[in-house]
N, C-alpha and C positions, 0 to 999 in steps of 0.2 A: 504494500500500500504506500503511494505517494507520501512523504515524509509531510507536508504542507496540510495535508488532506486527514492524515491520522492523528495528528499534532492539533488540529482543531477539532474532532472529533474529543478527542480526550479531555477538552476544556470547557463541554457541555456543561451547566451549571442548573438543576433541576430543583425545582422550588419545590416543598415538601407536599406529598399526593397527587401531585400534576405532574404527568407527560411534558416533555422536552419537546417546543417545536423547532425542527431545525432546520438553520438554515440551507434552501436550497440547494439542493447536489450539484445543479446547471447553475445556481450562483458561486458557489463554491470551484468548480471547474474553471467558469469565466476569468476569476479571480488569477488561478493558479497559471494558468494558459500564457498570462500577462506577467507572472508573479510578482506580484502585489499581495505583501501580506494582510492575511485577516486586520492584525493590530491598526491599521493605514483606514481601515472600512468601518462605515457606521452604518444601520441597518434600526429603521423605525417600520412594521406594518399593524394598521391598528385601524380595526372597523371605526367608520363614523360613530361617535356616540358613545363607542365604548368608554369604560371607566380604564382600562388596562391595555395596554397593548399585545397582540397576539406573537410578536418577536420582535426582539429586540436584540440589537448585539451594540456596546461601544456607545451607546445612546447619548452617555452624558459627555465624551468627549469634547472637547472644542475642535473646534475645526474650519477651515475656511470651505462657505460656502458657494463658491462665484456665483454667478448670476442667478443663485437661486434666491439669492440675498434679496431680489424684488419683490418676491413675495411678500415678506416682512413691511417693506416702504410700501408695494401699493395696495395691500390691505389697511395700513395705518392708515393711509392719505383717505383711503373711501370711507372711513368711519369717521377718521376728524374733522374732514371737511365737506364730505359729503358727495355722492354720485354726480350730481347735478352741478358743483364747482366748476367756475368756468374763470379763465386767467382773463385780463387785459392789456390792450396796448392802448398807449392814449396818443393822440397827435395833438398838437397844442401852437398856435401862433403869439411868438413877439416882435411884434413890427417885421419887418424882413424875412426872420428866420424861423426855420420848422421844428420843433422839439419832437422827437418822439419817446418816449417814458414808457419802457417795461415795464412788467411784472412779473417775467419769468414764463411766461408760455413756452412750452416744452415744442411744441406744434407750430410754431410761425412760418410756417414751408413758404417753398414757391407761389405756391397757389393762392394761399391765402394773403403774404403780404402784394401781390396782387391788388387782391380783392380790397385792403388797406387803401395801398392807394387808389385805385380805382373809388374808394368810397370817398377820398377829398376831393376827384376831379369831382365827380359828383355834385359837393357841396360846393362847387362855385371856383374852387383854387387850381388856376389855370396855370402860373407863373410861379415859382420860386427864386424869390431876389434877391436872398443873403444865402445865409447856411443851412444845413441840416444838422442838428446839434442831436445826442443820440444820449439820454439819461437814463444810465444803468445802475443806480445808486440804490435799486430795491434788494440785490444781494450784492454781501462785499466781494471783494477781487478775490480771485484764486487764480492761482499761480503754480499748479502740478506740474514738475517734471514729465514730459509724454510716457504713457505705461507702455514700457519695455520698449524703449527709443521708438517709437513708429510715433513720428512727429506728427504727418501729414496725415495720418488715417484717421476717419470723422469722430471715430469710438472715444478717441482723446479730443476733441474738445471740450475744453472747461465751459461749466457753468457758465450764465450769462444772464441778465434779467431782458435786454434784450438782442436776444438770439435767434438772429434769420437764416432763415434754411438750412441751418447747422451746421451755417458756416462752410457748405462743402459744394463741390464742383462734381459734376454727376459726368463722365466718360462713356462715349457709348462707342463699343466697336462693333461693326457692320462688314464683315467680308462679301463681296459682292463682286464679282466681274474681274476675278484673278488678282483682288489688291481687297484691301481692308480702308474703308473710310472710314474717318472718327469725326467725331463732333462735341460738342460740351454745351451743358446745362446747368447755371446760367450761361450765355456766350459774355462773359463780364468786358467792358471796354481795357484794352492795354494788354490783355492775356495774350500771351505766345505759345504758338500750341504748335510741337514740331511732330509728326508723323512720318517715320519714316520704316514701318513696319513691314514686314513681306508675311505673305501667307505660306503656313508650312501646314505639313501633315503631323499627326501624329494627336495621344491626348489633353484634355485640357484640364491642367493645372487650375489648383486655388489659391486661393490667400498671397501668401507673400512666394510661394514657387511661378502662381501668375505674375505678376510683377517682376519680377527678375527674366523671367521668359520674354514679355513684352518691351525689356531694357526701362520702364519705367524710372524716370528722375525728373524732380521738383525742385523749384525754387521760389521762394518769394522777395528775395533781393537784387540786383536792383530793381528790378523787373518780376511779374510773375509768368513764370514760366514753366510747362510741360512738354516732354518730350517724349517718344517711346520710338525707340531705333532696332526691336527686336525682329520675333518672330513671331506670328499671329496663329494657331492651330486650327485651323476649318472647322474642327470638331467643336470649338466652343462655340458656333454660332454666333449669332447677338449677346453681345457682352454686356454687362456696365459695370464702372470701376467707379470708386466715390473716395476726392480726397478734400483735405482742408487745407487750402492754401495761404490763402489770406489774411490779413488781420480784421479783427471785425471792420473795424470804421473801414478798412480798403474795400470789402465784399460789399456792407451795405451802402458804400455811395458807388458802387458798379450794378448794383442792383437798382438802385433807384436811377442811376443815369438810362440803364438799359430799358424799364418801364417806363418810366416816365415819360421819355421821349417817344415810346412805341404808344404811349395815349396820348402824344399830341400836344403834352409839356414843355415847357422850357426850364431850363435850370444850369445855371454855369456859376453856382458857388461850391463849396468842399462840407464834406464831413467830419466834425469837431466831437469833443467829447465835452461835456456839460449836464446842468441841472435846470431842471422849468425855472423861470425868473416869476418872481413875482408879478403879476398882471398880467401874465399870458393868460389869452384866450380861449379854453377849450371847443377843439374844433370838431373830433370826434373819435367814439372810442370802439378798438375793435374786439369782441371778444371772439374766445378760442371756443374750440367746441367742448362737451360737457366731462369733465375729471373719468366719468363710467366709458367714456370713447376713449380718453386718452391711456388709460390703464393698460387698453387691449396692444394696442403698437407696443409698450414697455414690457406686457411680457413675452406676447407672442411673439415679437421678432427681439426680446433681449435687450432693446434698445439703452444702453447705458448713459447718453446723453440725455435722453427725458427722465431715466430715473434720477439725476442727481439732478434736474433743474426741478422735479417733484420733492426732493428731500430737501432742498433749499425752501421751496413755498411752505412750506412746515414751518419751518424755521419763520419764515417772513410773519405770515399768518399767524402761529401760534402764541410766540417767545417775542420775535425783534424783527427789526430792519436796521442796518442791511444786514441781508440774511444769511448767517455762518453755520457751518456744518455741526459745530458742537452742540447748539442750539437745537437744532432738530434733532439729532441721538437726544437731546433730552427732555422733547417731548415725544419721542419712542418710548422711550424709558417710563416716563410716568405712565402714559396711556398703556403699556403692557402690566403694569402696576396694578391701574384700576380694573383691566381685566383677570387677575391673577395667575399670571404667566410670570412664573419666576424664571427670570435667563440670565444668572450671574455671568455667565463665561460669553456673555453678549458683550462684541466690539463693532461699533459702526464707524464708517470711516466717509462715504459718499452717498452707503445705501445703495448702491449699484450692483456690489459684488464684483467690482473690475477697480479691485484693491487686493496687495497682497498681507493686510492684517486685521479685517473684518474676518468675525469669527463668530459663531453659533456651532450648539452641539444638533446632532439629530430632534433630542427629545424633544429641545425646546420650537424647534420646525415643527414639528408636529402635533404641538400643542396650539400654535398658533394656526396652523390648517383645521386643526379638532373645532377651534373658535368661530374662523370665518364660517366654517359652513353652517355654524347658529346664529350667523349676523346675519341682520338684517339685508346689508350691502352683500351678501353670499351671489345671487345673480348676479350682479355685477363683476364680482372679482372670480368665480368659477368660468364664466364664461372670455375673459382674459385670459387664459389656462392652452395654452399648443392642447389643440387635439391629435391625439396618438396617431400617425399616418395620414392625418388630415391637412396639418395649415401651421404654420409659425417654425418653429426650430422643430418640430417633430415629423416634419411632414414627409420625409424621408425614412423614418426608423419605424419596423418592425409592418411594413406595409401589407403584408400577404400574411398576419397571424391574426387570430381568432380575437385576440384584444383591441385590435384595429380600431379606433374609435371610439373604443369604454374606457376611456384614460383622459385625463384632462392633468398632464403633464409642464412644469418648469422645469427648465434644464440650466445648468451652469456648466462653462469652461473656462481654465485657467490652466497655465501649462502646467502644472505641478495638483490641480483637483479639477474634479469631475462631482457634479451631484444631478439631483434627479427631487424635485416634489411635488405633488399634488394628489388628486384621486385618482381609484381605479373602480370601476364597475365589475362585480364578478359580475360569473355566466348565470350564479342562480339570482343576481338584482341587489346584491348587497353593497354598496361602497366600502370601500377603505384609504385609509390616508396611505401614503408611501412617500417612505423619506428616504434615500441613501447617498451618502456622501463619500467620497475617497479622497485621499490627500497622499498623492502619492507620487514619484518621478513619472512614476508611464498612467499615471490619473488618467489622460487622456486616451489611452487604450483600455477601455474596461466598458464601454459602450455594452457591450456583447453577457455581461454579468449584469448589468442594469437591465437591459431587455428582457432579462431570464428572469428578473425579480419580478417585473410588471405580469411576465406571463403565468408565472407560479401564482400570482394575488388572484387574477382573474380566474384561472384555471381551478385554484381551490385543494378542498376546504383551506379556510386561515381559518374558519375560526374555532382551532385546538387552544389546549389550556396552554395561558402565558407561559412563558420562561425567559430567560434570560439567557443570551449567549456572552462567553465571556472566551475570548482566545486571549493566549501569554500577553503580555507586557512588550513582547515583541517576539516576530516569528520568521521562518527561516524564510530569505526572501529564492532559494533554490531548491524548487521540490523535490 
């Protein structure tokens, strides 16, 4: 017998006159396959409602959560402030010049700031004759070092109260007629966009193996500038690449010069940073759509830039302005408080989970999943939740099994953890919460143990008598 394999088997730990439920054989396997010790794995599965959990292993550990961490932030945000919460932007005239005053909208996209200006041509303002002054003074400055040097990739940009289109340049590559054309979204005015890319055979790379394929390099000084001088692989079809080049104030007066002038505007002043002046005018204000809309993009696609401009408006809202991070961990804090959710080994750092010392153990993840779905705000944040095989980070994983669609799954990645939480529906109609976290070098290869876990929940029975799994203090990482 596998050293790995019998070596947890012996650390079974059986609570008195109860059966041992143990952890799955196909999780177990998974684990090993990768080897990734048990001691690395935490392991929560516990019917809705129950008083107990039906298995548990490692529960109380801390551990870093990545992106499941949003869970936490946008269950808090629906309960504090409410489904129906909606951000604003204000535009405001003094003499000459245009203020516009955030509030943090997570969603200011393309379309909608748009629709912003679009709604002052509207009101009459045909001309802009001074500046565009840009007052972000509703959260204070942050200043992150890019997570793990990727400067330009959208996932790093900071916080903003006001933050258009997240700041990012949308690349589209288009093979067509033995050459690859590209284009960019916004076209901002002064951009230098060099293609000099050939179409090759072969497969098509992700993340940063795409990028290095395509010869992709950035600049935003003196000049901003793009270039990609690689090779393009037919196989990837229609692409689109999304980076953040620019400085706010450079993006949003090439946004507003680019609109502007396409509705018929005139404007030849610059983009400054500032505060409303006293006696400006308000001219009009735009709101974002409702906290229960914006929850779904945060988890279903992970979105780390609105969850930290969500854990900011906490902060704003709750505590202070301008609105700092440590201020909303503590009104997480107390609000987990009045719910009685004890999470000592709870460290928030953005709320995001695209930190590497935010920390939650299993239990307390699933104490918190046990809650929302007796909150009232449960629709709303259940339905945020990647459907298994369906749509958001899961839509991919586990497509052609019986569980298919009985999952309403969060996923986390960070090179060093992997987690997994939300519900599962078994086959006989029962729910259960399911929580599993790993923290470990090849975290990221374990995909294949977390699938095994969903399908064992669904598949059944869980609900045998609790126990408790307990492997060594550390375990052999060679089977």
């Amino acid at each position: 017998m596998p050293r790995l394999f019998k070596t947890f088997l012996m650390c079974v730990v059986l609570l008195p006159g109860l059966a041992a439920a143990q952890l799955p054989k196909e999780v177990i396997e998974g684990l090993r396959a990768v080897e990734v010790p048990l001691s690395n794995v935490a392991v929560v599965v516990q019917e809705v409602g129950a008083s107990r959990p039906s298995l548990t292993m490692n529960s109380r550990q801390p551990l870093n959560p990545a992106s499941t961490m949003k869970l936490l932030t946008t269950y808090a945000a629906l309960e504090l402030l409410g489904p129906a919460y909606r951000w604003k932007t204000e535009a405001w005239l003094a003499g000459d010049n245009l203020i516009l005053k955030g509030f943090g909208d997570p969603k200011l996209n393309y379309e909608n700031f748009w629709l912003l200006l679009r709604n002052l041509r509207g009101r009459g303002l045909r001309e802009i004759r001074g500046d565009v002054i840009l007052d972000r003074s509703h959260f204070a400055p942050v200043s992150d070092a890019p997570f793990d040097g990727e400067t330009y990739r959208p996932y790093n940009v900071p916080p903003d109260a006001l933050l258009v289109n997240f700041k990012s340049l949308r690349f589209t590559f288009v093979p067509e007629d033995g050459r690859v054309r590209l284009f960019v979204e916004p076209a901002l005015p002064g951009l230098e966009l060099v293609n000099s890319l050939r179409l090759a055979e072969g497969p098509c790379p992700e993340g940063r193996a795409f990028r290095d394929l395509v010869g992709a390099m950035f600049e935003s000084k003196p000049r901003p500038r793009a270039s990609f001088t690689g090779v393009y692989p037919a196989q990837c079809g229609e692409k689109d690449f999304n980076v953040a080049l620019l400085a706010p104030e450079d993006y949003v007066a090439g946004m507003i010069r680019q609109l502007w002038a396409e509705m018929g505007g005139s404007w030849s002043g610059k983009v400054r940073e500032g505060v409303v002046p006293a006696g400006a005018r308000l001219l009009y204000t735009h709101e974002s759509e409702p906290l229960g809309e914006t929850v779904r993009d945060i988890n279903k696609f992970s979105n780390n830039v609105m969850a930290r401009q969500l854990f900011l408006t906490l902060a704003a809202e709750l505590v202070a302005t301008p609105a700092q991070a440590e201020n909303a961990t503590r009104a997480v804090r107390q609000w987990l408080a009045l719910k009685n959710i004890r999470a000592p080994e709870l460290v928030l750092e953005n709320g995001s989970g695209l930190s590497r010392s935010e920390r939650i153990s299993a239990a307390s993840m699933a104490a918190i999943l046990q809650a929302a779905w007796k909150s009232p705000v449960m629709p709303e944040f259940i339905s945020s939740l990647p459907v298994l095989a369906a749509d958001g980070t899961m839509r991919k994983r586990m497509r052609y099994e019986r569980v298919a669609g009985s999952a309403h799954v969060k996923t986390g990645l960070l090179n060093e953890a992997r987690a997994i939480g939300g519900y599962v529906l078994d086959r006989r109609g029962v729910r259960h919460v399911v929580v599993m976290i790993v923290n470990d070098p090849r975290a990221p290869e374990t995909d294949a143990a977390m699938d095994a876990l969903l399908a064992w929940v669904y598949n059944g029975p869980t609900a045998r008598a609790p126990s408790t799994l307990r492997p060594p203090a550390a375990s052999p990482r060679n089977p």
